[in-house]
N, C-alpha and C positions, 0 to 999 in steps of 0.2 A: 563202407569204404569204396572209393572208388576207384579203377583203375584204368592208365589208356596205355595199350603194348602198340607203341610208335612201328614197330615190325609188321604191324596189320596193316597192309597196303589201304584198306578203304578210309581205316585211323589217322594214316598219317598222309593220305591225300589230303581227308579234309580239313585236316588242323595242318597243314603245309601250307594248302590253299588260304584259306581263313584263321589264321593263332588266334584271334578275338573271338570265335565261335568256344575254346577252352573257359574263357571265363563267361560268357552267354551261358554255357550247359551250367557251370560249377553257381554261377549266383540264383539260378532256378534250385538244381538240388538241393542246393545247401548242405553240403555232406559235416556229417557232425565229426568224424576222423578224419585222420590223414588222406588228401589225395597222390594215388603212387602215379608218377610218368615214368616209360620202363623207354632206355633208349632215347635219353632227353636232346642226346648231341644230334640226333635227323632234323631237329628242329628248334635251333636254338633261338629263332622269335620269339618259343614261348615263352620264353625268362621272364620276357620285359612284362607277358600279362601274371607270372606267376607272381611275381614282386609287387605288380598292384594289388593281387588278390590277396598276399600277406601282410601288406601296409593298410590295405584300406578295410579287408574285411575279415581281417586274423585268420587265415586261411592257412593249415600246414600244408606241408608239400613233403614228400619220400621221393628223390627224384636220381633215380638209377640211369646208369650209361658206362659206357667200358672206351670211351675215349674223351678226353678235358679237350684233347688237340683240334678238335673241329669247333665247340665251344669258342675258345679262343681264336684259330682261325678266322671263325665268320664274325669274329664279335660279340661273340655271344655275351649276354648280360650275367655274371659269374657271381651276383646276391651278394658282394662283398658287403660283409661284415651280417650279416642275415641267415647265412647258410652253415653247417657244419657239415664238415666230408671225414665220412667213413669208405674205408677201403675193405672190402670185402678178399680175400681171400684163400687160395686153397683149402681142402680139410685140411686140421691139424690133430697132432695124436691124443690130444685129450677131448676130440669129437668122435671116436672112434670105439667103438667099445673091441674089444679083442685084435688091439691094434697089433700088424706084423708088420716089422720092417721092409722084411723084404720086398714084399708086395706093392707098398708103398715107394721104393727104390724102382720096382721096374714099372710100374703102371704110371707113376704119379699120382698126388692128391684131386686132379680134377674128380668131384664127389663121383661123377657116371664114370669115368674111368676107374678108379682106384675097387671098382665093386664089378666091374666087367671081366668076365673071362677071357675074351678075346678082344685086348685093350687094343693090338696093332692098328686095328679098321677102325675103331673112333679115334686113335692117333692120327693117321692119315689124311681121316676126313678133318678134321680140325685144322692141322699143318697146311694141307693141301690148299680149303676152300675157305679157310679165314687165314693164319698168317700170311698166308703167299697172293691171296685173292685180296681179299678186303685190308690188310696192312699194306700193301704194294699199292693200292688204290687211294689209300690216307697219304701215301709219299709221293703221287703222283708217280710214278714210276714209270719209264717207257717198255723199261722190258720188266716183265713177268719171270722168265727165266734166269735174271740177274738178281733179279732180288729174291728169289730160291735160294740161289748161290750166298746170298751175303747171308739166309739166314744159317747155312750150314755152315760158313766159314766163323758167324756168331755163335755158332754152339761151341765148334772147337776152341772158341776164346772164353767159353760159360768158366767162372769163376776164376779167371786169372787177369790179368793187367793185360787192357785191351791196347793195339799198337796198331792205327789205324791204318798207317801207311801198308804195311803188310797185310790187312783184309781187304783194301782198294786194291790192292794189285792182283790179289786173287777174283776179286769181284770183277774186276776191268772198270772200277770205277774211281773217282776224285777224292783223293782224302776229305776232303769237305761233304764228299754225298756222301762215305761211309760214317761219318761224326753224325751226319742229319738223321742216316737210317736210324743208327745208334738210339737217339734222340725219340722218334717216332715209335719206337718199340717201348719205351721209358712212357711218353706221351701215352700210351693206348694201351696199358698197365700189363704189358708183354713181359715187361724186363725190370732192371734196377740194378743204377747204379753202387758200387760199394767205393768209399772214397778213402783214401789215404789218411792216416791218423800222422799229423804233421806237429802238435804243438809240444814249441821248444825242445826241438828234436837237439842231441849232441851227439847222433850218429846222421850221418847224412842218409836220408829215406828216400825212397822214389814215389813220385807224386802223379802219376796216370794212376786214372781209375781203373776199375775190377766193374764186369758186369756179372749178373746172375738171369736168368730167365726165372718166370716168376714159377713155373713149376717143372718139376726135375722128370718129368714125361715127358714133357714135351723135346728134353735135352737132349734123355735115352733114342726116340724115336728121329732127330737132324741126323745125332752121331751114329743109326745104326749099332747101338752097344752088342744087341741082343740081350738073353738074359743074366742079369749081374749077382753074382753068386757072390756069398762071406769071403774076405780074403783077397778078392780079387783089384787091380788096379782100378778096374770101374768103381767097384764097391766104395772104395775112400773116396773118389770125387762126388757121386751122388751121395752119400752120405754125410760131405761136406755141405751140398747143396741142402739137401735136407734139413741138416741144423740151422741154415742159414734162412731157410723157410720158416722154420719153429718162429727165430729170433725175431724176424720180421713181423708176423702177426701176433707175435707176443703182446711189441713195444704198442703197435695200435691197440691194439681190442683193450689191451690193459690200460689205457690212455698215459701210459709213462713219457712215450715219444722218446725215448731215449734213442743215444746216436749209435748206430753201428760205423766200422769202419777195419781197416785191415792195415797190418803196419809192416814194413819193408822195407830193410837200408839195401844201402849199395854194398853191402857185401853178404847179401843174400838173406840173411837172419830174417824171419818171417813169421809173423801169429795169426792167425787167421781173422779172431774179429775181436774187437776192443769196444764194448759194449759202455757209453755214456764218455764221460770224460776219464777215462784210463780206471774205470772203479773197476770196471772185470774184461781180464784178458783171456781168452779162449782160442785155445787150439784143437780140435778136432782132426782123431786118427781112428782109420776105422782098422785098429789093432788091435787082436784079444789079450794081447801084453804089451802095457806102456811099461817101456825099459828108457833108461838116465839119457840114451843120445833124442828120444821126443821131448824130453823138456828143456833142451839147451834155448832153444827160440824163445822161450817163457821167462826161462832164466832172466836171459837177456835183456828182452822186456823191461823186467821188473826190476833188475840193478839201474835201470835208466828211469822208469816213471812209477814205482811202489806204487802198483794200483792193489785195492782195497783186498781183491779175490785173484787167484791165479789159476786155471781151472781146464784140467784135457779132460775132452768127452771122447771117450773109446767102447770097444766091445769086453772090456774086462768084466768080468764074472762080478766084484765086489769094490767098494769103495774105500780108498787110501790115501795114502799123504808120502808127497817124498820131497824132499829138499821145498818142503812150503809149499808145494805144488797139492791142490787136490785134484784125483784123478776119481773123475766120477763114470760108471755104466752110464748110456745113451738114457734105458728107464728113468733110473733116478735123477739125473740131469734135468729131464724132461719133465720129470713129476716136478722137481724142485721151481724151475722156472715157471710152471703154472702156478704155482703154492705162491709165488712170490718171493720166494726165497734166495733167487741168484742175483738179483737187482734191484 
């Protein structure tokens, strides 16, 4: 196997300089596996020698990078119809063997964080010299220090309906640059959109999106939580964020693709995610007792769109059923979505 880490300055001098020296090395070797390119978007000329070297001489390619946005900016040749894209991310609880929530809640799933004692300083460092460094440099940015500010002003928006006019105003920026940031963070697999479940609605819904950061460290360390104890206000939103992690690399790895999304009328009634075409509705409370006023939004729901499963994921000790509703523990949720069994 062979492999070229585009981050080695002398690496990606020379195939910067020369992209045709990639396939000069590769039709000498002849590598009988996959060749990996780690960090493909520093140089997206090489597309155009990777596609001849998979047309002309069945050559596989492993071709890693943690932004599409430069790719497409410069042109880059994107192997339409040649390529499959997998999304790699965070751990999830069934890679984990002796998985704790909590842990998971204040560290985040990044794998070197989630196993580090003292996660604050590889927060920092990550926050600091990549979000704030190299994504403010993907967005062109003038100031550095404003685009700090938009990413903390985007945490306080993590998992609710983003309203851009009011994070421009904090940022001192354009509603059209805070939509862009927005955008840029999605591009360079920061973030993710959650979209409004709209069809054939007969209550009137609200249709801005919801974003999420793609990991719930990163969220705790903008906000300043400190540490998020059982019970507490923090607790329910990263724990929301959380399941909303599971779902996410669920629907990939499992190759369902199924759609998530979140549903919301104008008189506040709200379920957190509506997973495919209305087949399972989920609400997530980080409650040790679902009591009758958590499932009124579910209710709700489902007097309007009778989807398949109705389902709160909580910290209750054991699993039940109450006006149709199953109320499942976070474990068994968890187990069951792996198994296949929620979707």
């Amino acid at each position: 196997m062979i492999y070229y880490d585009l981050l080695l300055s002398d690496i990606f001098e020379r195939l910067s300089l020369r992209p045709k020296l990639l396939r000069e090395d590769l039709l000498q070797k002849r590598p009988k596996g996959p060749v990996i390119i780690d960090e493909v978007q520093l140089i997206p000329r090489l597309l155009n020698e990777v596609q001849w070297l998979m047309v002309n001489h069945g050559f596989q390619f492993i071709l890693c990078g943690s932004s599409a946005r430069k790719l497409k900016r410069k042109g880059g040749n994107l192997l339409g119809g040649r390529a499959q894209r997998f999304e790699l991310f965070p751990l999830v609880s069934q890679e984990i063997p002796g998985f704790d929530l909590l842990r998971a809640l204040n560290h985040g799933l990044i794998p070197r964080h989630y196993l580090a004692e003292n996660v604050n300083q590889l927060l920092q460092a990550y926050v600091g010299e990549y979000l704030k460094l190299e994504i403010a440099a993907e967005a062109a940015a003038r100031s550095i220090p404003a685009f700090g500010n938009f990413l903390e002003a985007a945490a306080f928006s993590n998992g609710e309906i983003i309203n851009y006019s009011n994070i421009a105003r904090e940022c001192i920026v354009s509603s059209p640059t805070a939509k862009e940031y927005f955008q840029i963070l999605v591009d360079s697999l920061v973030g993710k959109y959650l979209y409004s479940y709209r069809k054939r609605p007969k209550r009137r819904v609200l249709l801005a999106p919801k974003f999420y950061f793609f990991d719930v460290g990163i969220v705790n360390f903008l906000l300043r939580r400190g540490q998020i104890q059982s019970g507490s206000e923090s607790f329910g939103k990263a724990f929301e964020h959380f399941i909303f992690q599971e779902l996410v690399a669920y629907s990939h790895y499992s190759g369902k693709n199924f759609s998530i999304h979140y549903w919301r009328t104008a008189s506040q009634l709200e379920v957190d995610f509506i997973l495919g075409e209305h087949e399972v509705a989920l609400e997530v409370k980080g409650v040790e007792l679902t009591v009758s006023h958590h499932l009124k939004n579910l209710q709700a729901f489902k007097e309007e769109y009778t989807p398949k499963r109705a389902i709160v994921v909580s910290c209750d000790p054991t699993p039940r059923t109450s006006s149709g509703i199953l109320i499942l523990p976070w474990k068994e949720f968890l187990a069951q979505l792996w198994a296949g069994e929620i979707i």
